[in-house]
C-alpha positions as CSV (number, residue, x, y, z in Angstrom):
1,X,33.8,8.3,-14.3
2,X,30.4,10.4,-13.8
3,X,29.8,13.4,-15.7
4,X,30.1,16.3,-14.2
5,X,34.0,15.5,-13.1
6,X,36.1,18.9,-12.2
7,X,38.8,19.8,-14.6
8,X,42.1,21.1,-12.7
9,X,44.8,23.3,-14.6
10,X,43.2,25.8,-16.9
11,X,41.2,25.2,-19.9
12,X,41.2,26.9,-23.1
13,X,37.8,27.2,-24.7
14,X,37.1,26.9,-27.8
15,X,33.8,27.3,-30.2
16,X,32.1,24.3,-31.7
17,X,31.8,23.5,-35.0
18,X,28.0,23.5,-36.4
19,X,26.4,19.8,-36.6
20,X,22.6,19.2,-37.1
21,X,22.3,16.4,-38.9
22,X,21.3,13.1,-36.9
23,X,23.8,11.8,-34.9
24,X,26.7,13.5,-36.6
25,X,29.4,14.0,-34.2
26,X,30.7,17.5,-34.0
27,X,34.8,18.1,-33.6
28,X,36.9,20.6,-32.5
29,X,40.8,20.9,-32.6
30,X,42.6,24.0,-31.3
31,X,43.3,25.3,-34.9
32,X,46.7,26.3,-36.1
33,X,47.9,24.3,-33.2
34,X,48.5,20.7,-34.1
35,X,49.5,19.6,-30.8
36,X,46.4,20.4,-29.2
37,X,43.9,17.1,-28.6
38,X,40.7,17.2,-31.0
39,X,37.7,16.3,-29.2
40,X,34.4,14.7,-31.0
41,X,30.8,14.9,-29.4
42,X,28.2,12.6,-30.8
43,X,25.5,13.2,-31.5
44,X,26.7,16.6,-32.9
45,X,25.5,20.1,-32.0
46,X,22.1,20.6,-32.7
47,X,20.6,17.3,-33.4
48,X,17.1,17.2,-33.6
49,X,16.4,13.5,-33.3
50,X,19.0,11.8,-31.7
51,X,18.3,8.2,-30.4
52,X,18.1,7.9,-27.0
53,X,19.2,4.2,-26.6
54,X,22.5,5.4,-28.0
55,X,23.3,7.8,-25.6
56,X,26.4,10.4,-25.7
57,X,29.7,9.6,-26.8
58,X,32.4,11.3,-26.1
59,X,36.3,11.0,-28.1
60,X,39.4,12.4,-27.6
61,X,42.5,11.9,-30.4
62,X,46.0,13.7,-29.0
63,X,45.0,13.7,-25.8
64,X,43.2,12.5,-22.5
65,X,39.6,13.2,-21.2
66,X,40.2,14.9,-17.9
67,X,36.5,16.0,-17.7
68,X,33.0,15.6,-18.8
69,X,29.4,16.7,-18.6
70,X,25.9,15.9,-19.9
71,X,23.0,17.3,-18.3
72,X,19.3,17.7,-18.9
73,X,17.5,20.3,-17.5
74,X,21.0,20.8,-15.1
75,X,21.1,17.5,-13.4
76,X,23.8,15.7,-14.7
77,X,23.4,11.9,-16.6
78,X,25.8,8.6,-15.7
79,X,28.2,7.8,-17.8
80,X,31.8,5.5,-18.1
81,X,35.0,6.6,-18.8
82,X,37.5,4.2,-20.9
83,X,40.1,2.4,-19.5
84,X,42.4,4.7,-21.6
85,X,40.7,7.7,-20.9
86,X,40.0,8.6,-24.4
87,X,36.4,7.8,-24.8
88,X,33.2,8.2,-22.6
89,X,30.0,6.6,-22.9
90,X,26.8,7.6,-21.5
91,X,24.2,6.0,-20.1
92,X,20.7,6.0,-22.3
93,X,19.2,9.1,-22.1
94,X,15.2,10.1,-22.2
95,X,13.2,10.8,-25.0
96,X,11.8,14.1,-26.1
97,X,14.9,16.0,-24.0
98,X,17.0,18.7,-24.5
99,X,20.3,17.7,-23.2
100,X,23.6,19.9,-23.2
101,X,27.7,18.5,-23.4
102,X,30.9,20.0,-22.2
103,X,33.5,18.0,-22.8
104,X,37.6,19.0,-22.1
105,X,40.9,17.0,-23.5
106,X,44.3,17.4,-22.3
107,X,47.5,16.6,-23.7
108,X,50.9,15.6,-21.7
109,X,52.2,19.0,-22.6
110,X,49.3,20.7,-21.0
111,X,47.1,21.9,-24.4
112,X,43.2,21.5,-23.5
113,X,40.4,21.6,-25.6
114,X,36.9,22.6,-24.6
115,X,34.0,21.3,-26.7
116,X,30.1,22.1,-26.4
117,X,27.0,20.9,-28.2
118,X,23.5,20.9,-27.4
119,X,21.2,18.3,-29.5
120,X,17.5,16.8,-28.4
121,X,16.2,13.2,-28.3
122,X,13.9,11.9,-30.6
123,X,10.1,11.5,-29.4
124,X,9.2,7.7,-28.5
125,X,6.1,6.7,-30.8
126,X,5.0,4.0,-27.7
127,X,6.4,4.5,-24.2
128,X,7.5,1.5,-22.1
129,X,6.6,2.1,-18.4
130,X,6.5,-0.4,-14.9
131,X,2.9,-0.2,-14.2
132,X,3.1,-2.4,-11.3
133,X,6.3,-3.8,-8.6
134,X,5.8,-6.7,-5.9
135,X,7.0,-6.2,-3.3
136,X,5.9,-2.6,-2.6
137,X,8.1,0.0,-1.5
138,X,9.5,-0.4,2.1
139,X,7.7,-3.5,2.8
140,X,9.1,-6.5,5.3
141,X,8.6,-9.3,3.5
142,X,9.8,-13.4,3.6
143,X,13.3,-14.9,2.3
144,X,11.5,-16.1,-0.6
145,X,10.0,-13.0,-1.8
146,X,10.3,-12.9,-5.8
147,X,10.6,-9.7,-7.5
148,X,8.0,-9.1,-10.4
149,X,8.1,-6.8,-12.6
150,X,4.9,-5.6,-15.0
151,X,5.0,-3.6,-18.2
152,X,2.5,-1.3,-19.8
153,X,3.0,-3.2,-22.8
154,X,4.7,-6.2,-24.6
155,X,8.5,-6.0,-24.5
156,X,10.3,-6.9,-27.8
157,X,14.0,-6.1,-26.9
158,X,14.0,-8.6,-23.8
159,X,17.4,-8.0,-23.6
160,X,18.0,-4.6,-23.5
161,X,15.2,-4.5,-20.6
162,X,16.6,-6.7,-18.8
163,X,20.3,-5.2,-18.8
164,X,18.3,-2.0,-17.4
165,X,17.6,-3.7,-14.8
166,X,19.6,-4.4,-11.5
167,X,19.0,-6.1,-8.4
168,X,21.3,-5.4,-5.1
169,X,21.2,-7.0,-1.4
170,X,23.0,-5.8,1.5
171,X,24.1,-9.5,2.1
172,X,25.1,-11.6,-1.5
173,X,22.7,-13.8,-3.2
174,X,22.4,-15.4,-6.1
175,X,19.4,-15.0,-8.5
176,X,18.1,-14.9,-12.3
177,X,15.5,-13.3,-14.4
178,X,12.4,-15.4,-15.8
179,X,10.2,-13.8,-18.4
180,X,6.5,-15.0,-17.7
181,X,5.1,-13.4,-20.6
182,X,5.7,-10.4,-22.6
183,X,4.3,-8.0,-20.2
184,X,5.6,-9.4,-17.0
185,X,9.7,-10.6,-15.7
186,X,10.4,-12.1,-12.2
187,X,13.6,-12.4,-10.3
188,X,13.9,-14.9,-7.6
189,X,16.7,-16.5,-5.9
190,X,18.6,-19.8,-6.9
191,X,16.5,-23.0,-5.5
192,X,17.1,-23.6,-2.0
193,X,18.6,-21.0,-1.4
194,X,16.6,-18.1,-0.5
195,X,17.6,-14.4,0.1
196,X,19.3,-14.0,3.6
197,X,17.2,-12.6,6.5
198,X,17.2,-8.9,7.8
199,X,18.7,-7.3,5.2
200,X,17.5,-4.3,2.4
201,X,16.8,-5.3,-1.7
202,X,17.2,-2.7,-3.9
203,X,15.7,-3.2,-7.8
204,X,16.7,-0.2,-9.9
205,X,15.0,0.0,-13.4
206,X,16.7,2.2,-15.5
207,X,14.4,2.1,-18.4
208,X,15.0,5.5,-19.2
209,X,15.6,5.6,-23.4
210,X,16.1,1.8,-23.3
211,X,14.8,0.9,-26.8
212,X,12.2,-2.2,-26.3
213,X,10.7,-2.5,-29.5
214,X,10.5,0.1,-33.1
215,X,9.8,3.5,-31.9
216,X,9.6,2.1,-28.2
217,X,11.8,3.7,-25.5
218,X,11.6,3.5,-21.4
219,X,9.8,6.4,-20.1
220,X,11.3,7.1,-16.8
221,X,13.8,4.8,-14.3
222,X,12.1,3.3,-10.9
223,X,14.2,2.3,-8.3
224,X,12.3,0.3,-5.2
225,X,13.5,-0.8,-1.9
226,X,11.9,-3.2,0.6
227,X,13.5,-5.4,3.1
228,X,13.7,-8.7,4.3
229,X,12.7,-10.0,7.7
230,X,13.1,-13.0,9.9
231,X,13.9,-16.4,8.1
232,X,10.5,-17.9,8.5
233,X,10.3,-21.7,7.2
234,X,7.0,-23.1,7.5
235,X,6.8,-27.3,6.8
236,X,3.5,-29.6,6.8
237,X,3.1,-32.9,5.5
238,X,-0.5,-34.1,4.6
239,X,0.5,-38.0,5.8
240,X,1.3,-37.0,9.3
241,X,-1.4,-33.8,9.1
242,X,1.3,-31.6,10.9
243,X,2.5,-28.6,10.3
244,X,5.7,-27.0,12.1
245,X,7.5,-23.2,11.7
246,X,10.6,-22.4,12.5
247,X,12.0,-18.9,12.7
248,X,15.5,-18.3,11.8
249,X,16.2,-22.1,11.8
250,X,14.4,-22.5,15.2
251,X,11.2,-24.4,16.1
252,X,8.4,-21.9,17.7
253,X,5.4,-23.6,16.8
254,X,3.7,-26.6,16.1
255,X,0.1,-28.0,15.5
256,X,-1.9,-30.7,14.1
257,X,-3.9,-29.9,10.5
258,X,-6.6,-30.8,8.0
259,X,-5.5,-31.2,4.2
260,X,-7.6,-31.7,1.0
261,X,-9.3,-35.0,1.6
262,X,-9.3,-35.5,-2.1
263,X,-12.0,-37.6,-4.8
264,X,-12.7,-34.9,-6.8
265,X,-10.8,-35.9,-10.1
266,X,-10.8,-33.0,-13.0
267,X,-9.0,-34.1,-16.2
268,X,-7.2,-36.2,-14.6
269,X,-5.8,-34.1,-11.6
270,X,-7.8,-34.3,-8.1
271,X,-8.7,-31.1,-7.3
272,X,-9.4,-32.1,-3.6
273,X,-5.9,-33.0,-2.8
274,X,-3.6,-30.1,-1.5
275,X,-0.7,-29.5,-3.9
276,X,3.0,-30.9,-2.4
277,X,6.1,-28.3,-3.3
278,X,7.1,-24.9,-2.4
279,X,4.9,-22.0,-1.9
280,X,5.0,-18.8,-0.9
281,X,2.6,-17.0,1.4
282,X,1.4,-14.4,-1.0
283,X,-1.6,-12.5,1.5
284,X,-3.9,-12.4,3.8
285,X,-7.5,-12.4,4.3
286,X,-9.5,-11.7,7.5
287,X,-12.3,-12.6,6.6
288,X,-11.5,-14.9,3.3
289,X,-14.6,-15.1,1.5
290,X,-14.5,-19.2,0.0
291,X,-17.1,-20.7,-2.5
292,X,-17.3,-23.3,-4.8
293,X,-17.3,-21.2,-7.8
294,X,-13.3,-22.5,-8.7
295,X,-14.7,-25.9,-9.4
296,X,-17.6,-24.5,-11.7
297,X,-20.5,-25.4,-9.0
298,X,-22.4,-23.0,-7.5
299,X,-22.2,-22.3,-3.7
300,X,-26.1,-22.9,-3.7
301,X,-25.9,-26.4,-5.6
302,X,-25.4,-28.4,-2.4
303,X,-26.0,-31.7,-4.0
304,X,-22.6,-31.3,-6.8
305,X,-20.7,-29.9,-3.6
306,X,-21.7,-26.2,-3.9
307,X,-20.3,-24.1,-0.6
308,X,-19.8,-21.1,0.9
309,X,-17.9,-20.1,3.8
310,X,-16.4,-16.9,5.4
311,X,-12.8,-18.2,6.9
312,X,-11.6,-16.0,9.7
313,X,-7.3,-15.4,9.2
314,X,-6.5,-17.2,6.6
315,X,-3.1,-16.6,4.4
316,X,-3.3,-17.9,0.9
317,X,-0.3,-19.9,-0.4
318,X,-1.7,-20.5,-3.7
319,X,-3.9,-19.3,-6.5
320,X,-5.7,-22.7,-6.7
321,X,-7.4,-21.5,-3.4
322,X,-5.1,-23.1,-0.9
323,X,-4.9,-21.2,2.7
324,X,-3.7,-22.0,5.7
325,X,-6.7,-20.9,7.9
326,X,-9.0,-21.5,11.1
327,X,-11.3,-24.0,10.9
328,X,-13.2,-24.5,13.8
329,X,-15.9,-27.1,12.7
330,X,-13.0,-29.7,11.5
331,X,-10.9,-29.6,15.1
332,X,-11.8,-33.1,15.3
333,X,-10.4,-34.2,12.2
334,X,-6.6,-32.1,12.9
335,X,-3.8,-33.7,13.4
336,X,-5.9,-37.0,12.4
337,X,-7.5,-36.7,9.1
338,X,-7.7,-35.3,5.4
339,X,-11.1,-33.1,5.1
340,X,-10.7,-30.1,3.4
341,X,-11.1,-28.7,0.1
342,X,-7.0,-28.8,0.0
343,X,-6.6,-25.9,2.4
344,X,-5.1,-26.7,5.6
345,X,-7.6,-26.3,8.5
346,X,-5.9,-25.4,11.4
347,X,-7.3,-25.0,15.0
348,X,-8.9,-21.2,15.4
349,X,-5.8,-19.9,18.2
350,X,-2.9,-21.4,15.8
351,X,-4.7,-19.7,12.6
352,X,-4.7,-16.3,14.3
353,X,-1.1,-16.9,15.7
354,X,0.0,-17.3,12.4
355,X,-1.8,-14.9,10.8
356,X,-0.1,-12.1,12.9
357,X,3.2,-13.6,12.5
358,X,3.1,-15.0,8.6
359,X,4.9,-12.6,6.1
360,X,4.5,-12.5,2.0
361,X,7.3,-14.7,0.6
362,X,7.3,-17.1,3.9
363,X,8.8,-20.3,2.1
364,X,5.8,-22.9,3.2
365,X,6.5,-26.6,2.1
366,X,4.0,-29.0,1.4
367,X,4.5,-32.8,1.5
368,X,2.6,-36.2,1.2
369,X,-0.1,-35.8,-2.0
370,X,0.3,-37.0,-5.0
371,X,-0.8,-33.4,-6.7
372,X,2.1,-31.4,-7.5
373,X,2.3,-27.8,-6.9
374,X,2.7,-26.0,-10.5
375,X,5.7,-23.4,-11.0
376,X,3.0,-20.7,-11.8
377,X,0.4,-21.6,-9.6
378,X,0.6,-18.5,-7.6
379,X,4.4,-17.5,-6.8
380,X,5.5,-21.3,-6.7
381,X,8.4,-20.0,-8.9
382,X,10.8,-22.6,-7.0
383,X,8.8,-25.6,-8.3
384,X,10.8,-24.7,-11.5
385,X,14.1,-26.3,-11.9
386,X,17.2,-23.5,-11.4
387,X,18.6,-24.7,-14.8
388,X,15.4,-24.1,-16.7
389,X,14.5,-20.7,-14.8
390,X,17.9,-19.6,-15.9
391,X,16.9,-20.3,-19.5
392,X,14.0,-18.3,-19.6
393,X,16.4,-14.8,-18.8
394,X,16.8,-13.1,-22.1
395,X,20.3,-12.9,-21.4
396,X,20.3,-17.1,-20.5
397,X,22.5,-16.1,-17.2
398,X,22.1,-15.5,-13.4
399,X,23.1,-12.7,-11.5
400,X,25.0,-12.1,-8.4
401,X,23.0,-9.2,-5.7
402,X,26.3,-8.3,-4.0
């Protein structure tokens, strides 16, 4: 049940009893008339500092709940009606608002009560916003597209954040929750399995009076919708220096590449080889400005290995500077030969074909090299086991999108 449900029959109104005092319910009976219901608002009629996170509750005794309302500033606020219809529950409500409750009990004889009270929400000390969402609103994007989610500031209540928020696909999938830090959550899909293609993804946030930490409430709710496009798989393996892609489970294209030739070992991992696992294509960059500078050499210091090139369509796949790009100068060596850095060189007409047609979230596997792709290296969130991405939801669960 929503608030703001019509009443039918007529209804006898009746004055409510004086409250004030924080979250003191107020209740009203139809005096010298047993029989009639009694109905209890909570908090009671002219609170001045009632917690958001706890909402409105609404009780009937001797009778049913046939209708009620909560609004602020006359829009009316969510709430959910008990199985037995003598209790209603709100939804959280925002801080700093005036909000105002009508509430009406029946009884199987036909005796109704009418209750009102008016109270305001205490004033959040620290306010929890979403400062940033990938993807943005209305975008196309990949079938592995991840969801991320950043915060204004730490979260403490994990929990309670993370029941505010809710993720729906037109077509069903099945995803989870990871916290990457304090600040930041991401939702992604269960491992391979990615979201279906041509279909819309709703994420509603609604952090509105959600309690994250002491005096911290959500500011406002966010809902964002973007949509997924073609299935778009792209596969290359560094031993056979191929890479294909195949759009909704078709071949269109294929061509001979250039990975990392490797030799350049850094605490033990060689930062020349090209990383094997799942990424994501995560942008694009026409012209892509790449120097040495990631290594700790200096473009200029040409004896260490210093560069500096400007890469014409090139669509990064990593934030260890991997790209799949045109490289003119190492034609020779694709489809034959390791030479890169650890992007993949690709011939200059292929590069631009794939730039046009690439899309953020593309799934793009990488085989062959001993250097394994890290779960946070970029939005390589699949590298992670399903089990332990699970685990790192503050609720320890997954979540179906239909």
């Amino acid at each position: 049940m929503r608030a703001g449900a019509g009443l039918a029959g007529v209804v006898l109104a009746l004055g409510a009893c004086s409250g004030g005092e924080k979250d003191k319910g107020v209740t009203v009976g139809n005096t010298g008339d047993a029989a009639a219901p009694q109905v209890t608002i909570t908090p009671g009629d002219g609170s001045g500092k009632a917690r958001p996170d706890k909402g409105v509750q609404v009780k009937a005794a001797g009778g049913t709940l046939t209708s009620v309302t909560v609004t602020r500033k006359g829009k009316p606020v969510e709430g959910t009606l008990s199985a037995d219809k003598t209790g209603w529950q709100s939804r959280t409500l925002r801080p700093a608002s005036q909000y105002r409750v009508t509430a009406v009990a029946q009884n199987p004889k036909g005796r109704s009560t009418t209750v009102t009270a008016a109270f305001t929400t205490l004033k959040a000390a620290a306010e929890l916003e979403i400062s940033d969402v990938t993807p943005s609103a209305g975008q196309k994007v990949g079938v592995g597209m991840p969801i991320q989610v950043t915060f204004n500031r730490a979260v403490g209540d994990k929990a309670a954040v993370e029941r505010a928020l809710e993720v729906k696909s037109t077509k069903a999938a099945t995803g989870a929750w990871y916290w990457a830090s304090d600040t930041q959550v991401i939702f992604r899909t269960q491992n391979g399995r990615y979201w279906q293609p041509n279909q819309q993804v709703t994420l509603t946030a609604r952090l509105a009076g959600v309690r994250s930490g002491k005096n911290t409430y959500g500011d406002a709710d966010l809902t964002r919708r973007f949509r997924i496009g073609d299935e778009h798989i792209i596969t290359a393996s560094t031993k056979t220096h191929r890479l294909t892609v195949r759009k909704n489970g078709k071949k269109v294209k294929s061509w001979g590449i250039s990975a990392g030739r490797g030799g350049r070992v850094v605490n033990g991992v060689d930062t020349y080889l090209t990383t094997s696992g799942v990424h994501l294509a995560m942008g694009k960059e026409n012209p892509a400005i790449m120097t040495s500078d990631w290594m700790g050499v200096k473009p200029e210091d040409k004896a260490n290995g210093g560069y500096k090139e400007v890469i014409p369509y090139a669509v990064r796949i990593s934030n260890s500077g991997e790209y799949i790009h045109s490289m003119a100068s190492t034609v020779w060596a694709q489809g034959h030969q390791n030479v890169s850095h650890g992007c993949l060189n690709s011939p200059p007409a292929a590069a631009r074909w794939f730039y046009s047609f690439s899309q953020l979230g593309d799934p793009v596997i990488i085989t062959g090299t001993k250097r394994k792709l890290e779960w946070n290296n970029g939005w390589s969130f699949y590298q992670m086991p399903w089990t332990k991405w699970v685990k790192g939801s503050a609720l320890d669960r997954s979540v179906t999108t239909a």
